[in-house]
C-alpha positions as CSV (number, residue, x, y, z in Angstrom):
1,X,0.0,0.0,0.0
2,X,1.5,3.4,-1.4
3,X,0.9,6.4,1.2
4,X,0.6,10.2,-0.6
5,X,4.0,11.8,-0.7
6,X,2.3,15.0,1.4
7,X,1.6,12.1,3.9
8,X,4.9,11.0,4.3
9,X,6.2,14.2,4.2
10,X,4.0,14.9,7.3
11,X,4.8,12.3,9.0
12,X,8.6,13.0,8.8
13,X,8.1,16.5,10.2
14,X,6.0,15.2,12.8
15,X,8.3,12.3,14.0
16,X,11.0,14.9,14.1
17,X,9.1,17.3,15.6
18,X,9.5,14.7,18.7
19,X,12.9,15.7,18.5
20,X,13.0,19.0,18.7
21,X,13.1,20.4,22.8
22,X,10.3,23.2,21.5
23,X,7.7,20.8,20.9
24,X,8.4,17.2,22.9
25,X,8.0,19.6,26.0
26,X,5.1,21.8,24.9
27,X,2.2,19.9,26.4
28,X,-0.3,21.3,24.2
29,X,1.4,20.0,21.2
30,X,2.1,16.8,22.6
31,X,-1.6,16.4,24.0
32,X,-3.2,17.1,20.5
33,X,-0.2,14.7,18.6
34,X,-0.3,11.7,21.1
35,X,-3.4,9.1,20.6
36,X,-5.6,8.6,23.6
37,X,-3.9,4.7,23.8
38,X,-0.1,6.1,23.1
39,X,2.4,4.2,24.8
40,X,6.5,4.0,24.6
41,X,9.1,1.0,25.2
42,X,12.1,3.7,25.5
43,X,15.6,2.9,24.8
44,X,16.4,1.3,28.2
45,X,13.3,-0.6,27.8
46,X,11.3,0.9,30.1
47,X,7.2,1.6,29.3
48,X,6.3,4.8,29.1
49,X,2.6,5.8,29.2
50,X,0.7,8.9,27.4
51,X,0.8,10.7,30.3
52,X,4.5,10.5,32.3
53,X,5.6,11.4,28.1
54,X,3.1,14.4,28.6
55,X,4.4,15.2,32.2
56,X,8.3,14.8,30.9
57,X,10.2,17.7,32.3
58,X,12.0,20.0,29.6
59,X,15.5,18.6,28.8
60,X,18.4,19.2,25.8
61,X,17.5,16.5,22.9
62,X,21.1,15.1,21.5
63,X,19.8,13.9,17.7
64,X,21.0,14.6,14.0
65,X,18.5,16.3,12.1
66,X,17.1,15.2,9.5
67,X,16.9,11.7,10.9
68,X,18.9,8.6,9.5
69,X,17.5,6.1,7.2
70,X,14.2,7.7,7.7
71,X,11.3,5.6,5.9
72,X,7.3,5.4,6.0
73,X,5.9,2.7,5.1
74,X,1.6,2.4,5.3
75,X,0.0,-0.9,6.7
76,X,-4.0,0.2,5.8
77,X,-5.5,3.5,4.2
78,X,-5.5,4.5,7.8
79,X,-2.2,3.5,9.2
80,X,1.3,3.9,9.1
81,X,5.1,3.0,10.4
82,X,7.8,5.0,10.0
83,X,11.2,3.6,10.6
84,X,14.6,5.6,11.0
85,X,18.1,5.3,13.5
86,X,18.3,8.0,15.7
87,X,22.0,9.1,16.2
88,X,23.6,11.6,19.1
89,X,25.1,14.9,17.5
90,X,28.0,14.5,20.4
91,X,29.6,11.5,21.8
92,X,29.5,8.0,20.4
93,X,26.8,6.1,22.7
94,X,22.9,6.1,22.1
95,X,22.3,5.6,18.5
96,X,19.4,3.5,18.5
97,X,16.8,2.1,15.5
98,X,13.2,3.6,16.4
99,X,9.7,2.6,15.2
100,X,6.4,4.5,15.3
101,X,3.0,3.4,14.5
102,X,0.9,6.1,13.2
103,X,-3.2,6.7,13.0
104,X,-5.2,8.5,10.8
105,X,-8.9,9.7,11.6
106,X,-9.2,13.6,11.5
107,X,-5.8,13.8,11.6
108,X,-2.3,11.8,12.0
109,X,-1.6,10.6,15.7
110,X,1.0,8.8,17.4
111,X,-0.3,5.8,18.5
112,X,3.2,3.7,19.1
113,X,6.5,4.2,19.5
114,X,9.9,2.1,20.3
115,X,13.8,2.4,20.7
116,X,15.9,-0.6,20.2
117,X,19.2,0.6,21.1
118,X,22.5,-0.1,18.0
119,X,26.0,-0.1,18.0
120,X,27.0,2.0,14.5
């Protein structure tokens, strides 16, 4: 199943808007991007639930922009995973390959998301 190129162009700017300090910590934007059901496996493995990633306290975010290998790939007309390795702009640890499940109703939300962490 093909997904429209404004689709997957949206969807890149949205996963990497998680990666950007100005919106992963702006509750408002989070709120209206995360699905009701949302829920993490980080990096360390560790479950994270819609609301402790809404109640995350603000932090620096160490990641490359535009993200590596970045892909989408759609599952159903309504569905769809993006794939890409996130890799630290300093030091050499903490590259990791991520996965996000995306939903569309009304609009595109983040329904899934997981770090597996990589040696590169």
């Amino acid at each position: 199943m093909e997904l429209a190129r404004d689709d997957a162009l949206l969807l890149q700017a949205m996963e990497e808007a998680m990666w950007r300090a100005e919106t992963r910590f702006d509750r408002s934007y989070m709120d209206a991007v995360l699905a009701p059901s949302y829920v993490e496996i980080g990096q360390s493995g560790r479950i994270y639930t819609r609301d402790e990633v809404l109640d995350l306290p603000f932090q620096e975010i160490d990641v490359k922009l535009p993200l590596t290998d970045f892909r989408v790939e759609a599952f159903c007309s309504h569905g769809a995973m993006v794939l890409y390795t996130s890799i630290p702009k300093h030091g050499d640890r903490g590259a990791a390959h991520r996965s996000s499940i995306w939903e569309r109703s009304e609009r595109w939300r983040l329904r899934y998301h997981q770090a597996t962490p990589v040696d590169l």
